[in-house]
C-alpha positions as CSV (number, residue, x, y, z in Angstrom):
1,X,118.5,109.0,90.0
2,X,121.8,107.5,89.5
3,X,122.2,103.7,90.4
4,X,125.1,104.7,93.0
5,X,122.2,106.9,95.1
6,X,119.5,104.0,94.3
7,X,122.1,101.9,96.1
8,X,122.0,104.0,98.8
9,X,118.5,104.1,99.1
10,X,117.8,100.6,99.0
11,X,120.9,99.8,101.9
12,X,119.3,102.5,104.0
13,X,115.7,100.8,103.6
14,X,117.4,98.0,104.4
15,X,118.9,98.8,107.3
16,X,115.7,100.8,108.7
17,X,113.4,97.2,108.6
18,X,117.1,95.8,110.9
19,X,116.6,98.6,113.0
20,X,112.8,98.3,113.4
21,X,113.2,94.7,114.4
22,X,116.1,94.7,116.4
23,X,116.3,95.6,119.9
24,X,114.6,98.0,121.2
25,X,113.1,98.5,117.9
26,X,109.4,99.2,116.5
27,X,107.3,96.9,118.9
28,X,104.7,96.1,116.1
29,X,107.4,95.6,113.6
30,X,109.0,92.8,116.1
31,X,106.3,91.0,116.4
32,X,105.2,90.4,112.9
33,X,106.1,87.7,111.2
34,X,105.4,86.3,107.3
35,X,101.9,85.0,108.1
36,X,100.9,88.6,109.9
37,X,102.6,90.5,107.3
38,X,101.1,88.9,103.9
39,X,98.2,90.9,103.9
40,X,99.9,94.1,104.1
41,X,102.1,92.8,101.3
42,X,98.9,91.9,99.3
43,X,97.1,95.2,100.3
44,X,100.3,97.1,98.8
45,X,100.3,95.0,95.2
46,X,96.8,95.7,94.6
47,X,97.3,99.7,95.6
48,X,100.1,99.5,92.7
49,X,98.1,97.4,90.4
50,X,95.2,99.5,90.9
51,X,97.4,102.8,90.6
52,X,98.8,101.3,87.2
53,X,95.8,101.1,85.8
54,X,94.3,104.3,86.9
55,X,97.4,105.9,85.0
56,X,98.5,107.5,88.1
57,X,102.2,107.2,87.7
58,X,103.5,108.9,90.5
59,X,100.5,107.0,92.9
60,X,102.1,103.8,90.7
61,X,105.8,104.8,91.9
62,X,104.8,105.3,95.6
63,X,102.8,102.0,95.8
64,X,106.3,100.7,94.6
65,X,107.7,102.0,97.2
66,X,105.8,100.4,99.8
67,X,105.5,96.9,97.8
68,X,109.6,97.4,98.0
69,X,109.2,98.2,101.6
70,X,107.1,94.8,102.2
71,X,109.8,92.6,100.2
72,X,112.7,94.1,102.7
73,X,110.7,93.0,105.7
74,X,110.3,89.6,104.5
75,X,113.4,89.0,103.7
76,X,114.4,90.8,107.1
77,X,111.7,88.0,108.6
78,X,113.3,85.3,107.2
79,X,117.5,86.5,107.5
80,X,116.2,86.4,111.5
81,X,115.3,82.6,110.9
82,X,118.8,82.1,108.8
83,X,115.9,80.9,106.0
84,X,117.7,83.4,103.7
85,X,118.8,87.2,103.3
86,X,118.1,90.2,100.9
87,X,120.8,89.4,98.6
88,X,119.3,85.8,98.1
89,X,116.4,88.0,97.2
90,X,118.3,90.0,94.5
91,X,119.8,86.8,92.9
């Protein structure tokens, strides 16, 4: 994968956590919030970890994935309480 379609990805990932929270969004999604989330964020780590070591390394890129996923939505959490955004994140 080139970086330019990465990019692309990661914007659209982005933009699907905004989506899910906004208005009329995901109704679970919108009413999470970094202390009902951390679990989740945990569980996904672990899966990875776990997938890492069982040299599963397509499991290992999936549980990525969803560890990447976890990131977005706390940063989406937090841009909602003007704590910080995404790109603080990637600084």
């Amino acid at each position: 994968m080139n970086k330019e379609s990465a990019g692309e990805k990661f914007i659209e990932l982005v933009e699907i956590l905004s989506r899910l929270r906004g208005d009329g969004g995901c109704p679970w999604d919108r009413e999470q919030d970094e202390t009902t989330i951390v679990n989740y964020f945990l569980e996904e780590v672990y899966e990875a970890v776990e997938a890492l070591h069982q040299g599963n390394i397509s499991s290992f890129a999936e549980e990525l994935g969803d560890v990447l996923m976890e990131v977005v939505f706390f940063a989406q959490i937090f841009k909602e309480k003007n704590a910080f955004d995404i790109t603080d994140v990637l600084e």
